[in-house]
C-alpha positions in Angstrom: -11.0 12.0 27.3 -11.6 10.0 24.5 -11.5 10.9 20.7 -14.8 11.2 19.1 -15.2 10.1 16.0 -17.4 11.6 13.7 -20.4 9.0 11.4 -18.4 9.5 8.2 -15.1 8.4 10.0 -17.3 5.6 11.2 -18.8 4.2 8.0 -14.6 4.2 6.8 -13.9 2.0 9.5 -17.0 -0.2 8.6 -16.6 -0.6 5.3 -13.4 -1.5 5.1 -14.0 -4.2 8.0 -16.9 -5.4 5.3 -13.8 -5.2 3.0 -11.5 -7.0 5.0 -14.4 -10.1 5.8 -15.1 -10.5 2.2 -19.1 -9.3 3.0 -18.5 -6.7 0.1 -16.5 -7.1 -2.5 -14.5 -4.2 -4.8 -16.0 -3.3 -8.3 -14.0 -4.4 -11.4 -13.8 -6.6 -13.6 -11.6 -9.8 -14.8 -9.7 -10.5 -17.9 -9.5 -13.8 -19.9 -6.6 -14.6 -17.8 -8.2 -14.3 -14.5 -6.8 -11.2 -13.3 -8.6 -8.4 -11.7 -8.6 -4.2 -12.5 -10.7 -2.6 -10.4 -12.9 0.3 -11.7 -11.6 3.1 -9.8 -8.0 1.9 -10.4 -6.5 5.5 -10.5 -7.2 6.0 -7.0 -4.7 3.0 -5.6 -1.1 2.8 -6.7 -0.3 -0.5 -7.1 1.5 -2.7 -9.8 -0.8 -3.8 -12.9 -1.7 -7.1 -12.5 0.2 -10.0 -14.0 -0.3 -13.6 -14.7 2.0 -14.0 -11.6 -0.4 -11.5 -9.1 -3.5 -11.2 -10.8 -5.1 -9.8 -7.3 -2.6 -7.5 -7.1 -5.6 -4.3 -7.5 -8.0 -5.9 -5.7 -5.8 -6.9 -2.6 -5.0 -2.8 -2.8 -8.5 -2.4 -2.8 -9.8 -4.1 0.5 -8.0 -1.7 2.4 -8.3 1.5 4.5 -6.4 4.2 2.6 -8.6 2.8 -0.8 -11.7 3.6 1.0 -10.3 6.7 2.3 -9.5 7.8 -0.6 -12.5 6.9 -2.5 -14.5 9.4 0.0 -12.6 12.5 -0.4 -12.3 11.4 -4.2 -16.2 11.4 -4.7 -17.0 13.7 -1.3 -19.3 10.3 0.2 -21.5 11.9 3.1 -22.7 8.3 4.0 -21.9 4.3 4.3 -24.4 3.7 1.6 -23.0 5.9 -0.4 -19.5 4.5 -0.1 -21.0 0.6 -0.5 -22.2 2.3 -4.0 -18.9 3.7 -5.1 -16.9 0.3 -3.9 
């Protein structure tokens, strides 16, 4: 029998695939050097960025465990509600 998955585990899934396709894009902000912090940077751990990787947050934000953890963070009920917080 196969797994269910319930709408919230759904809109996860979709979001980050709008993520991954560059459709939506993580909220943030740039520097004067061209590098990227992302707003809700305490909820990824990942180096600060550098002159050298100035992605470095917002390649850790396009992925699953960032959205994941941006729904238990703020308790998201919905995929509009997790588009808002991205």
């Amino acid at each position: 029998m196969a797994k269910v998955k319930s709408e919230i585990e759904l809109a996860i899934v979709d979001v980050y695939a709008m993520l991954k396709n560059r459709e939506v894009h993580p909220s943030g902000s740039f520097d004067k050097a061209g590098r990227f912090y992302a707003e809700h940077g305490e909820l990824i751990s990942v180096r600060s960025p550098s002159r050298a990787y100035p992605y470095s947050q917002m390649q850790a934000c396009r992925t699953l465990k960032y959205v994941k953890a941006i729904v238990e963070h703020f308790g998201c009920t919905s995929k509009e509600e997790i588009l808002k917080l991205i």
